[in-house]
C-alpha positions in Angstrom: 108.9 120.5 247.9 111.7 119.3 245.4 112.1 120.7 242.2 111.4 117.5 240.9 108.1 116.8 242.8 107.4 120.8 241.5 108.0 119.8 238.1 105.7 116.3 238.5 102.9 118.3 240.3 102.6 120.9 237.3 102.6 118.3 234.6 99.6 116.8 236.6 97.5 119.6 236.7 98.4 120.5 232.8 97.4 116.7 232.6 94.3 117.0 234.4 93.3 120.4 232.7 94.0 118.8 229.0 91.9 115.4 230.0 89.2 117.3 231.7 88.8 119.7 228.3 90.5 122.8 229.7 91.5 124.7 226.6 93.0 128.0 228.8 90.7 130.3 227.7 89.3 132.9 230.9 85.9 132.0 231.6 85.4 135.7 231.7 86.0 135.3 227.4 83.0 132.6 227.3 81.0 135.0 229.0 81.1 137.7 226.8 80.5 135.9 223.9 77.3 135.0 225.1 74.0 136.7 223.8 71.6 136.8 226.1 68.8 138.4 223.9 69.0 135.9 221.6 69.0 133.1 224.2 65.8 135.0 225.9 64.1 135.1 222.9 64.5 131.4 221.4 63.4 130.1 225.1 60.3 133.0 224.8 59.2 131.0 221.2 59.7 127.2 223.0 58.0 127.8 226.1 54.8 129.7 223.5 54.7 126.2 221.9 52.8 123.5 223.1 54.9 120.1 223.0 52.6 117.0 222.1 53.4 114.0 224.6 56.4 111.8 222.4 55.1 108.4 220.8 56.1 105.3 223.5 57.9 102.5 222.8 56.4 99.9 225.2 59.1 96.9 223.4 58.4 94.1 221.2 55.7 92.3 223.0 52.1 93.2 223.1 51.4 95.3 226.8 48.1 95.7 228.4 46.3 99.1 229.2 47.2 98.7 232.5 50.6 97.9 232.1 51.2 101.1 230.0 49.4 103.4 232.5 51.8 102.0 235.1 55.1 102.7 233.5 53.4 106.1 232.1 53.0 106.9 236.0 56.8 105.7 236.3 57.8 107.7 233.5 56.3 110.8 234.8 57.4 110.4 238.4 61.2 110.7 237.0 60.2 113.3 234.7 58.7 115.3 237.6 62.6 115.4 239.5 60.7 112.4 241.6 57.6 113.8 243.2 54.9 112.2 243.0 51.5 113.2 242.3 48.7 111.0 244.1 45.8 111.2 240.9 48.1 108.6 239.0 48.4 105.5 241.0 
């Protein structure tokens, strides 16, 4: 390889580094700054909290029981990572 090409090859990878968010820090320096108790204990409180099921926005027009239990069924089939549980067709 040419010094040239050398030189164009390492601008690319600085280039892809700085368009990709690189910022040079060691991964090993993200890692420590990381607290883990604290992380453990906020995902303790969420999971002790129950979540009630988000408000729907069906769209402007007027939609039928029916219609709403299919695209619930929808809904929670991509929720789910797409499995799909029998009870709701």
């Amino acid at each position: 390889m040419t010094r040239a090409m050398r030189q164009l090859w390492d601008e690319r990878e600085r280039f892809l580094k700085f368009e990709r968010g690189w910022d040079g820090k060691e991964v090993e320096d993200e890692i420590e700054d990381l607290d883990l108790e604290n992380i453990a204990a906020e995902k303790l409180k969420t999971e002790g909290t129950k979540t009630s099921k988000p408000e729907v926005d069906y769209g402007p027009r007027r939609v039928s029981d029916e219609v709403k239990a299919r695209l619930d069924a929808i809904e929670e089939f991509y929720v789910s990572g797409g499995v799909w549980h029998t009870a709701q067709c």
